[in-house]
N, C-alpha and C positions, 0 to 999 in steps of 0.2 A: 430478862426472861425470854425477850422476843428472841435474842441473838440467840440461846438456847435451842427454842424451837428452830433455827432456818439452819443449825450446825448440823441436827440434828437428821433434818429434811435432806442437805447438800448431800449427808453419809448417806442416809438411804438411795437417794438417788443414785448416785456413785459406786454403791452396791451392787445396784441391781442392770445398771448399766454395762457394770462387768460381766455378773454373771450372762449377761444376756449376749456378750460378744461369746462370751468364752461356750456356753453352753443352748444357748437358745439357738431359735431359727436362721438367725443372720449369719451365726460361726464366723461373722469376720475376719478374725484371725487367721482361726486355721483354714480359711479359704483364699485367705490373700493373695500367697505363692500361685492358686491352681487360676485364682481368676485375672491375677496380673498379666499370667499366660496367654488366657485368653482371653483380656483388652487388648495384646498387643496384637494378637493373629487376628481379631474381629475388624478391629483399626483398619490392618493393613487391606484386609480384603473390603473395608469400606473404601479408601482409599482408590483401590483398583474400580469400584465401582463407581465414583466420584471420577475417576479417570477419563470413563469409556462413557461417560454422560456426558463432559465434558467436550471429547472427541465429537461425537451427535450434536451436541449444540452448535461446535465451532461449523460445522459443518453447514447446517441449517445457514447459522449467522450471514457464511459466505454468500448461501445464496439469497438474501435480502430480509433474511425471516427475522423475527422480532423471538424471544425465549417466552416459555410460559413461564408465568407465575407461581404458578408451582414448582415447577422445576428452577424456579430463581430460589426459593424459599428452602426447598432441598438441601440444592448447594450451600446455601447459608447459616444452615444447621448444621452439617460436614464440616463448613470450614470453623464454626464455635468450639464440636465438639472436637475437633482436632485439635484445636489449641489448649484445649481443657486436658485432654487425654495427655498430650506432649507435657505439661506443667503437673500432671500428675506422675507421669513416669518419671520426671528427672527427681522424684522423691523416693522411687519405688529401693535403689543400695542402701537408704538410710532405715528405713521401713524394716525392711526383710533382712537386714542385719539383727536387730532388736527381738523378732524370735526365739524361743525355747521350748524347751521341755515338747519338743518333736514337731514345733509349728503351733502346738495347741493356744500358747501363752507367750509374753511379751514383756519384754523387763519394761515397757512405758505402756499399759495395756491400753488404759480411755485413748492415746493419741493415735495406737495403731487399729483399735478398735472403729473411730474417727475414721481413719485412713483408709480401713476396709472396706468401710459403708459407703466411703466417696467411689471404692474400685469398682464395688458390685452396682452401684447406682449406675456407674458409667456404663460400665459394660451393657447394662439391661438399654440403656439409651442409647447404644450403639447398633445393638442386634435390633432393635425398633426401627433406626433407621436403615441398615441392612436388609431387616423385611417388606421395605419399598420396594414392590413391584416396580419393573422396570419400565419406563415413561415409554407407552406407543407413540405418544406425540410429543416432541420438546420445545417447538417452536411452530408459531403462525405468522401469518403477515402484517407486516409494517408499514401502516400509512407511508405513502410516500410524498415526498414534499411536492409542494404546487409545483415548483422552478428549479430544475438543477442550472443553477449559476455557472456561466462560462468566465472565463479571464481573456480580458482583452488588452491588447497589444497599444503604447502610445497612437493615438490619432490627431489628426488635423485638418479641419474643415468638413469634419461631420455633424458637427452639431447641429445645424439647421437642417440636415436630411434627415437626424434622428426625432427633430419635433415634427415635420410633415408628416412620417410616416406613423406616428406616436398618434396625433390628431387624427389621422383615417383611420387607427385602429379604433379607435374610441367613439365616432361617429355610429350612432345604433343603427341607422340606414347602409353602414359600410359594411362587408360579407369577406371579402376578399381581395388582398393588396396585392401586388404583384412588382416585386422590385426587379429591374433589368440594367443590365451595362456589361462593359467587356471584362471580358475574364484580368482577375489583377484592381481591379478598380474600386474593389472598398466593398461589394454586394454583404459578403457571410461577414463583415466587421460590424455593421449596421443592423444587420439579424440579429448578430448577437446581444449587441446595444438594445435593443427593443427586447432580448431576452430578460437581459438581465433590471430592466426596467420595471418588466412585470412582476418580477422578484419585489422591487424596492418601493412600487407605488400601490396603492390600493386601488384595485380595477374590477374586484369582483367575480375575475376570472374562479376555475375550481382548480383545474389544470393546466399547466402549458407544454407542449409535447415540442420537441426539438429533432428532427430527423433528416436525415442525409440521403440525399437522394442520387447522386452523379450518375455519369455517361451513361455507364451500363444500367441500365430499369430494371429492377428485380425488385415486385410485389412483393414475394416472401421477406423481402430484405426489409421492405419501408415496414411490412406487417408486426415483424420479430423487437422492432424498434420501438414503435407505439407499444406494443405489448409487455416489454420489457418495463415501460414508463409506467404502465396499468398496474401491473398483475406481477407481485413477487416468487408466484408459485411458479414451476417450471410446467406443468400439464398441460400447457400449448402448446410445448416443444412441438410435440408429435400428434399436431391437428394439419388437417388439409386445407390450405386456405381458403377455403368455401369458411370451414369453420372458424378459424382465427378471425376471418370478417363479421362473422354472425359475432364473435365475443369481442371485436370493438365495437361494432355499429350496438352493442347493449350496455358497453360500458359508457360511452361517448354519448349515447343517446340520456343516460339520463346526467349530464355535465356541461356546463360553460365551459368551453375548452379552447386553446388557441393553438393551432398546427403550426408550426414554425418549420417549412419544408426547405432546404436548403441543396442549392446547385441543380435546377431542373433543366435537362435538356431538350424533353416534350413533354406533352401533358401526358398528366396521369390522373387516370380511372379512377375516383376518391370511393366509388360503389363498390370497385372489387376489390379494393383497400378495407373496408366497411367502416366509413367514416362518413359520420352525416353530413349532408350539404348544412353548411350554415344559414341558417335565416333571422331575421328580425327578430322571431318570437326566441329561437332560443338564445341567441345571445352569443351563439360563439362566432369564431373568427380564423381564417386562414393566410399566413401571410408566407408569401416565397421566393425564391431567388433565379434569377436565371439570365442568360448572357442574352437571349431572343425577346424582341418586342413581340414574336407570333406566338411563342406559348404564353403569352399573357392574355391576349386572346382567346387564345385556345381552352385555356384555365377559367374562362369567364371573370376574370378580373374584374370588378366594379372599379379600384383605382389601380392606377400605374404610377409608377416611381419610377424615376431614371438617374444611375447614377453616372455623373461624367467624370471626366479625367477631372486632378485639379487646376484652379488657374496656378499662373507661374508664380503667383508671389507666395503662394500659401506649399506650392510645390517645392520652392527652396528654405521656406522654414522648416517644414518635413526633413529635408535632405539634409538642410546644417544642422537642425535639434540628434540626426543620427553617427554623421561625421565626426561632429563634435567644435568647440572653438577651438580647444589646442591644438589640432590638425591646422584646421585652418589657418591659422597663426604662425604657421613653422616655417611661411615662405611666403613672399610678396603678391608671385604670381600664383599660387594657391585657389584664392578666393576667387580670381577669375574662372582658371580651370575647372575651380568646381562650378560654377554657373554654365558651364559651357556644357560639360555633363549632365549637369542635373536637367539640362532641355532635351538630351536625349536621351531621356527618360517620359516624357513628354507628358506629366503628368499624372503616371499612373502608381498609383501607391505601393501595390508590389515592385516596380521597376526602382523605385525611392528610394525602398528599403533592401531590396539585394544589390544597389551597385553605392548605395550608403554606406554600409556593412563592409562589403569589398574595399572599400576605399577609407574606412576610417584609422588604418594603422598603416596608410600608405605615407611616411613620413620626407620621401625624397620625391621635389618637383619634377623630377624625369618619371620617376613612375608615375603621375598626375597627367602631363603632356603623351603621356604613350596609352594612358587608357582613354584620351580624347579620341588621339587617333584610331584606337581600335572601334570604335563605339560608333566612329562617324564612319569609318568603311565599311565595318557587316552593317548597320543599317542597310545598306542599298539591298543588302542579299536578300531581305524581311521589307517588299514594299509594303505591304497592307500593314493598317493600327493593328488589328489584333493578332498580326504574326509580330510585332515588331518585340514580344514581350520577349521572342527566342532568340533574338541579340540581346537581349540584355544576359537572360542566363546562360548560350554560351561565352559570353565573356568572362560571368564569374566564374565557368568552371575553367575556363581556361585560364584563369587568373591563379586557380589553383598550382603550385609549383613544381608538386611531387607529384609522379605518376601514381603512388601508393593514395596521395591522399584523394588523387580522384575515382580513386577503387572505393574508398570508405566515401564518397558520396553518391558514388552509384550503388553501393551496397545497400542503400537504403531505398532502392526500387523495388526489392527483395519485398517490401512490407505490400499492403493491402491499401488505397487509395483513401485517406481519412484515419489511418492506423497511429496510435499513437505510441511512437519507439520509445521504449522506457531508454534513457541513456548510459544506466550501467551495464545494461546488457546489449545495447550494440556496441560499446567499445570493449567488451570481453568478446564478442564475434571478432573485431578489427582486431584484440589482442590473437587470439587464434589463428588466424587466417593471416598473421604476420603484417601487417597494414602497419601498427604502428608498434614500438618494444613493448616487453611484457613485465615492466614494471608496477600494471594494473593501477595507473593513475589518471586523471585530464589532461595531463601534459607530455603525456609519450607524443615521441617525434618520429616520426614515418622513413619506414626503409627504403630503398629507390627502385628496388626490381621493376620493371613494367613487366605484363604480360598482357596476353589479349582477355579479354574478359567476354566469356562468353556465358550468356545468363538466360534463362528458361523459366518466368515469371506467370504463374496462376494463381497466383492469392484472393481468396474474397469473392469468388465467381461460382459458388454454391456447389463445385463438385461431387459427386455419390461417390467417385471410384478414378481410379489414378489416370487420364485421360494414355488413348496409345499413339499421339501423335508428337510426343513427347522425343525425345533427339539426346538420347542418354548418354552414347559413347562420347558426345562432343563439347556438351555440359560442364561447365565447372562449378556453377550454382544454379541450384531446383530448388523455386519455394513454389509449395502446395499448401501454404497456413491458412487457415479462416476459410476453411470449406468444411465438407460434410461429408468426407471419405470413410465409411466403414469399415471397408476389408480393403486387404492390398495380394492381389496374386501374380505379378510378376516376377521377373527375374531377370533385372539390368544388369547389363555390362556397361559401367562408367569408369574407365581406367582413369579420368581428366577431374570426376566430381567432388569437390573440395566441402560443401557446403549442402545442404539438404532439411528444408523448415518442414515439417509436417505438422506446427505444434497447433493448436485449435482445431483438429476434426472430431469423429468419433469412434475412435479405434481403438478395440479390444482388445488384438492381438497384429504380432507382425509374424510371419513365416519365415523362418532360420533364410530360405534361402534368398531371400530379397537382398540380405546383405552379403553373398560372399562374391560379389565382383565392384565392392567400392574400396578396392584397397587402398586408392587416396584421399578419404572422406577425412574431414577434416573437422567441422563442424556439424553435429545434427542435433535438433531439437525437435523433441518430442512430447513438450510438456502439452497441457492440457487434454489430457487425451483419457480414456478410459481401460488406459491398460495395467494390468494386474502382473505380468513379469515378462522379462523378454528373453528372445531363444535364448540357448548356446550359443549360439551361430555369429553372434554380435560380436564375439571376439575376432571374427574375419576381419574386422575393421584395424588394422596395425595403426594406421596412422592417427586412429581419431584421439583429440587433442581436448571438444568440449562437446560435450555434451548434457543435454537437460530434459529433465524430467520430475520437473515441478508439476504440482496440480494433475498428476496420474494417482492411480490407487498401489502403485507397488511397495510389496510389502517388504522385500528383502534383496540383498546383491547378491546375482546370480552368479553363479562357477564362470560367465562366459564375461558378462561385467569384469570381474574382479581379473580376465584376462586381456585386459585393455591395459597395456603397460605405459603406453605414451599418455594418457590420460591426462591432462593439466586441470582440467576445469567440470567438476562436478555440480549439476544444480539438484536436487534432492527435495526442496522447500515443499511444504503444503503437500507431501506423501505419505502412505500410512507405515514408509518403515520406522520398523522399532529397533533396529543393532546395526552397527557398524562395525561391528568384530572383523576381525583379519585383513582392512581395509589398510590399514598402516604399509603391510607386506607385499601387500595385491596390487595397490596402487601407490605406487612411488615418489612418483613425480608431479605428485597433484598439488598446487598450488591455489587451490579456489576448490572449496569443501562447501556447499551451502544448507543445511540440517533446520533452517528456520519454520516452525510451525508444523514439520515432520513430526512422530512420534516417537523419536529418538530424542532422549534427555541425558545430556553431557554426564558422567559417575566416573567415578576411579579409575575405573574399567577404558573407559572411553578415554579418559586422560591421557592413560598412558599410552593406548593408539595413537589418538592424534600426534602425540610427542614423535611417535617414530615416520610421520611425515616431515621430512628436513626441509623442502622446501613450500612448505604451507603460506600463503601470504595471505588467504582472505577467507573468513571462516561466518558460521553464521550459526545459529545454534538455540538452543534450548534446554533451561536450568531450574529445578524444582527444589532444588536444597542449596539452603543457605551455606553451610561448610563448602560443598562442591563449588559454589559459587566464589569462595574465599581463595579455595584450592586452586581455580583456573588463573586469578590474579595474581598470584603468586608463583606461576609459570609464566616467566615474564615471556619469553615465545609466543606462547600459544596467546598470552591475552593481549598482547600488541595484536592481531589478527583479528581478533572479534570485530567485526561492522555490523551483525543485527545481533541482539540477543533478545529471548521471551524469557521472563520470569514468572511462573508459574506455579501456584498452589504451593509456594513459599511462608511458612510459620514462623517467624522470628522475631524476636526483641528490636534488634537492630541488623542490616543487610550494613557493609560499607563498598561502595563503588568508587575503584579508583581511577583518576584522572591520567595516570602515570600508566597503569597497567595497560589500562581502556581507551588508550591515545588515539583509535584506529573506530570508536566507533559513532555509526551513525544513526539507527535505529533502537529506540528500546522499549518492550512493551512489558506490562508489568500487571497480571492475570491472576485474577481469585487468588488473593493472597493478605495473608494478614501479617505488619510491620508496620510495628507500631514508630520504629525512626529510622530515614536512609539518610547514611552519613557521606559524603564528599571527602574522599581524602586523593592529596597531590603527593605524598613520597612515592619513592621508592620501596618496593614489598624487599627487593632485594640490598637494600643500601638506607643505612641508618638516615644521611642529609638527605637534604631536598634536592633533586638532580636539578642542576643549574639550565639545563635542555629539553626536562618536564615543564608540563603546562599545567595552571589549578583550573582549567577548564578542560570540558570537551568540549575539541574546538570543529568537531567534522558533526555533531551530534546534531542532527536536524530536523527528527518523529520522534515523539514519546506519546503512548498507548498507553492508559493504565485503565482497568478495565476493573473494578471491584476489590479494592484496595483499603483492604480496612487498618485500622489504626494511627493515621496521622491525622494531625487537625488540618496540617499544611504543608505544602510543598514549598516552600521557599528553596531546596535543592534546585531547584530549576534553573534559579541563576545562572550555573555551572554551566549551564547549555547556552553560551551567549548567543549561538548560531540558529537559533531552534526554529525552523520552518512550520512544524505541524505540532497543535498540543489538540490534545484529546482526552478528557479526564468524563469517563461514565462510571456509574454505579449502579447497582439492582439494590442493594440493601445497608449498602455501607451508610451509616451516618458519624461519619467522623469528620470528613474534610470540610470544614467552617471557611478557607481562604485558601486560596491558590499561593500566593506571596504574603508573608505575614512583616509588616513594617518592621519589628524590631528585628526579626532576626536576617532581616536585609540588608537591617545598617549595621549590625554586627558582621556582617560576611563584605559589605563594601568599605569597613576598616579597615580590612587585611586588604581586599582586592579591591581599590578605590576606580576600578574601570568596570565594575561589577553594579553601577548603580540602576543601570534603564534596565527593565527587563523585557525582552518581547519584542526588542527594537528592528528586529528579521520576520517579526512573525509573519507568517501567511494565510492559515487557517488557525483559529480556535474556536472548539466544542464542547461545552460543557452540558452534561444530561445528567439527568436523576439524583440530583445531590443535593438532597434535601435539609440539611446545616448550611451549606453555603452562604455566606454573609458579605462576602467582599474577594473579587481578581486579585488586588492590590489596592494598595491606601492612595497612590498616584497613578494614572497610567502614563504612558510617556508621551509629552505633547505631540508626537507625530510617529504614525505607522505605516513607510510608505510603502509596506510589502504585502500590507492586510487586503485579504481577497475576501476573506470569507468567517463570520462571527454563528456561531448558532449555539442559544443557549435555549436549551428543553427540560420543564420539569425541578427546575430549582427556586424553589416557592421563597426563599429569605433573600435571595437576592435581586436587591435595589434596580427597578426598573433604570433606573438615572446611571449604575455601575456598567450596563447594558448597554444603552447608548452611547456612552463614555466611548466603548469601543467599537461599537457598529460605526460612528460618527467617521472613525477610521477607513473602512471598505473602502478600497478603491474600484471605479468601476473596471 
């Protein structure tokens, strides 16, 4: 009788459940059609909003801000209800197929009735979040770490200087050390060692501030430095430094702090710095470098340190550990000659290691005998020790062979004293400027042209406005980078000027007519800058071959752009354009496209432009759908070319990345995005075998970024990356990734590729943050990591202090 009752109940229910689709408040049914409609239009414009928040944060991020927490929570609800919304759409043909009788009714009513409920549910949970006021603030600042850790170079007979001056910093009666010796002689190696020491020991410090100080003394300079260390917000920028002193001397004042002042050539004023004197009571400490025993004096030094040359025995293990033994070896009278050199060098660590270096692929004893000779004649030219460093380095450059290649190392005068040249971008400068061929690789070999090279170098010397003492007609290269140039109102005639850096000022705009008398310009950059588009007038440049304008705000390519036909090398990265339409036609001959972190994202659209640049070698880019992402691989062209790519607000089941298509890259970053598995595949997209001259690695791939990546437990894909320099795996919300390398499916993947077993064995940095599953790196690490600089794991509460150390035990100093 029970059964009776509950058949009974089931009908009724089922009754009334019907009529209540079909006739009641919900009309699920016959609302399906109108509201599928508008989940997908509500979607997309959540989507675009989710975009442009996104854009704001990256932004924020760049300059050191940390995200809110709510706007991390946001995003996170977007990227669920997208996935939810996507797995309901792909039901919506079968759904609305099943309709009748004019939409009202449904040949399977309860399942599309069901279906309906889920549509309008979403929907209302979509316009909810849609109704989010848009975030006035999306990020604040970021604790910044005590120590930014430098990398330091092999050394040799520093160790007992680095405990003497380790012991006076730590002395509570000590204030101030003052390290001194000749330029070349180990000073900033030492600095550094003491940097990175405070990093690794517990001293109690709060802060340690690291700053450069050389020849030229510019307060603003040392100021912008410590403050940069302080303060993530930019609203110093534009303080006078009266002010910038008032907000160290408040931040400093209330911190144990250690100033780590490097290359001082007179004292400097630490008051109108605004940095507190150190004393006993508080604890801090100031330690510096500099070639004079009188500014140590001057500085009120409590200790002094002096660094001297090395003695001779510890001077020729330097020189052999850089030579090498196989050199040494290839010839009897070798080992002599090297001893004979390595004393005139006479101890001094940079001399060690640039005529080490010079000398270590010197395999014929004549060239060993002919570099004695030259080293023992300029000496006379250089009597005093601390000129004598300039025979050494005329001889390397004059060791140099090709007149080209000693163009590409004076090209690097061009930079800022302390500047650090990213090296794919000065050898796309040397690519342009013809130095070495334009096969855009490390190993282009240099053309012979000599010419005179005549150079016009103001980098880094805090310029307002373009100086007029400047010597334009006669110029072949003007850098003005790393100044503070606002406007530009002249109008040069350089018929000779090849080359032109302006990139790190602050300039809004440039005046058409600045450019119509550089008709030999060759190279200019102009990234970092604050410009929003540029004239017409820019197509007066016929010749120019590369140009950049990364880290500008321009939104789109101008009529006078797209009139640059010789154009080879395009940098675009980190700009707010969003199209590159008509760029296929415009620009022809461009071989280096670079779109990474731009707001241009690779589509159909975009495809088929790119396709019609024929010769594209080096491409950079940005990808939000999985298909499109599939589509570029399968263009075997265009995706041999990729070296960076972002993945981006990507929904998928599975992404597959292939090793064959993606031969060519090196960067990949992997953003707010939910894939649940990335697969590794080595064929051919276009060719059923396995190409016998494909790799099942990327073997150039050396940063991976994955930033909020939900849905795998594990990355064991990483293998793939045997090269892999940089990992970086953070999260706001993901709780899925439990292991970096998961043991089984390692030894399922070193089956097949049984040289596939260490992982990590390049690595240089890993970072791991906010990954609250996290259980385990790996089941093994590999018993030695000689390239490990740098470990920092934040915020991941399950893993094993012990898995931790594992790898920190690695760091080299």
């Amino acid at each position: 009788m029970g059964g009776c009752v509950s058949l009974d109940l089931s009908c009724d229910q089922t009754l009334n459940q019907t009529c209540n689709c079909l006739f009641g408040d919900g009309n699920y049914i016959h609302m399906m059609k109108a509201n599928l409609e508008a989940l997908e239009t509500t979607m997309q414009e959540l989507r675009q909003r989710r975009d442009d928040l996104l854009t704001r944060v990256s932004t924020e991020e760049d300059k050191g801000l940390q995200r809110l927490a709510q706007v991390e929570g946001w995003l996170s609800r977007v990227a669920r209800i997208d996935s939810q919304v996507s797995d309901l759409l792909k039901d919506e043909p079968t759904e609305t197929k099943r309709l009748c009788l004019f939409v009202y009714c449904s040949t399977k009513c309860i399942s599309s009735c069901e279906y309906g409920k889920k549509v309008s549910k979403k929907l209302e949970e979509v316009k909810e979040l849609l109704s989010r006021k848009d975030f006035e603030k999306v990020a604040e600042k970021r604790p910044a770490p005590k120590v930014g850790k430098k990398h330091i170079q092999t050394t040799i007979g520093l160790d007992s200087m680095v405990e003497k001056a380790w012991n006076s910093i730590m002395k509570p009666e000590r204030r101030t050390l003052g390290i001194y010796g000749m330029g070349g002689v180990g000073k900033t190696t030492l600095l550094t060692h003491i940097n990175n020491k405070l990093d690794k020991e517990v001293n109690g410090f709060d802060v340690v501030i690291w700053v450069v100080v050389s020849q030229d003394l510019q307060y603003k300079g040392i100021q912008d430095q410590i403050l940069r260390r302080l303060r993530v917000d930019k609203e110093w920028e534009n303080q006078t430094e009266e002010e910038k002193a008032s907000s160290i001397d408040d931040i400093l004042g209330r911190k144990k702090f250690v100033l780590l002042l490097d290359d001082l050539w007179s004292e400097v004023d630490l008051n109108k710095i605004g940095v507190p004197r150190p004393t006993q009571e508080n604890g801090s400490k100031i330690v510096f470098t500099t070639r004079s025993k009188e500014v140590c004096s001057d500085m009120e030094a409590d200790d002094k340190l002096q660094i001297d040359c090395l003695p001779a025995n510890e001077a020729w293990e330097l020189f052999r550990s850089i030579v090498g033994e196989d050199t040494l070896k290839l010839h009897q009278d070798i080992p002599t000659l090297a001893k004979k050199i390595c004393e005139k060098c006479y101890g001094l660590p940079l001399a060690l290691n640039v005529i080490g270096k010079a000398m270590k692929y010197k395999e014929d004893v004549h060239e060993w005998r002919h570099a004695k000779k030259v080293l023992s004649t300029s000496s006379h030219e250089f009597p005093g020790m601390e000129e004598k460093i300039l025979s050494i380095l005329k001889f390397s450059y004059d060791g140099l062979k090709e007149e080209n290649v000693k163009s590409c190392f004076l090209y690097c005068s061009l930079f800022p004293e302390d500047y650090e040249i990213k090296k794919e971008e000065l050898i796309e400068y040397w690519i342009n400027e013809g130095f070495i061929n334009g096969k855009r690789d490390e190993d282009g070999r240099s053309t012979s042209a000599k010419e005179e090279e005549k150079q016009c170098v103001k980098s880094g010397v805090k310029l307002s406005c373009i100086p007029d003492d400047i010597n334009w007609s006669v110029s072949r290269r003007i850098s003005l980078m790393s100044n503070q140039i606002e406007k530009i109102s002249c109008c040069p005639e350089c018929p000779n000027l090849s080359t032109l850096f302006l990139q790190g000022n602050n300039l809004e705009g440039i005046p058409g007519e600045f450019f119509q008398f550089m008709k030999a310009l060759v190279v200019l950059d102009l990234s970092h800058n604050l410009l929003w588009e540029l004239p017409e007038e820019i197509c007066s440049l016929t010749s120019l071959q590369c140009l950049s304008l990364s880290f500008t705000f321009i939104r789109s390519l101008s009529v006078g752009l797209k009139g640059l036909r010789k154009l080879i090398s395009l940098d675009l990265e980190w700009t707010s354009l969003t199209s590159i339409d008509g760029i296929g036609t415009s620009l022809p001959n461009l071989q280096v496209l670079k779109l990474y972190h731009s707001r241009v994202y690779i589509d159909a659209r975009s495809i088929e432009e790119l396709q019609l640049l024929e010769h594209l070698k080096i491409l950079t880019g940005n990808v939000k759908d999985a298909l499109i992402l599939e589509s570029i691989q399968r263009v075997e062209r265009l995706a041999s070319c990729v070296q960076r790519l972002l993945i981006s607000g990507v929904f998928a089941e599975v992404i597959t990345l292939n090793t064959a298509a993606l031969g060519g890259l090196r960067g990949l970053e992997i953003w707010y995005s939910q894939i649940s598995e990335i697969k590794i595949d080595w064929k051919s997209k276009e060719k059923e075998d396995l190409l016998c001259n494909s790799s099942p690695y990327f073997r150039h791939l050396s940063s991976i970024f994955i930033y909020d990546l939900e849905g795998p437990k594990e990355l064991t894909w990483l293998l793939f990356a045997p090269n892999l320099k940089h990992l970086h795996v953070r999260s706001a919300r993901s709780r899925s990734v439990e292991e970096i390398i998961n043991k089984e499916k390692g030894m399922s993947i070193s089956n097949v590729h049984p040289d596939m077993t260490v992982p990590f064995r390049t690595l240089e940095s890993l970072t791991l943050e906010r990954l609250p599953e996290l259980k385990r790196i790996c089941s093994s690490p590999p018993p030695a990591l000689p390239s490990l600089k740098i470990v920092l794991v934040e915020k991941c509460p399950k893993l094993p202090e012990a898995a931790i150390r594992e790898f920190q035990r690695h760091e080299q100093e």
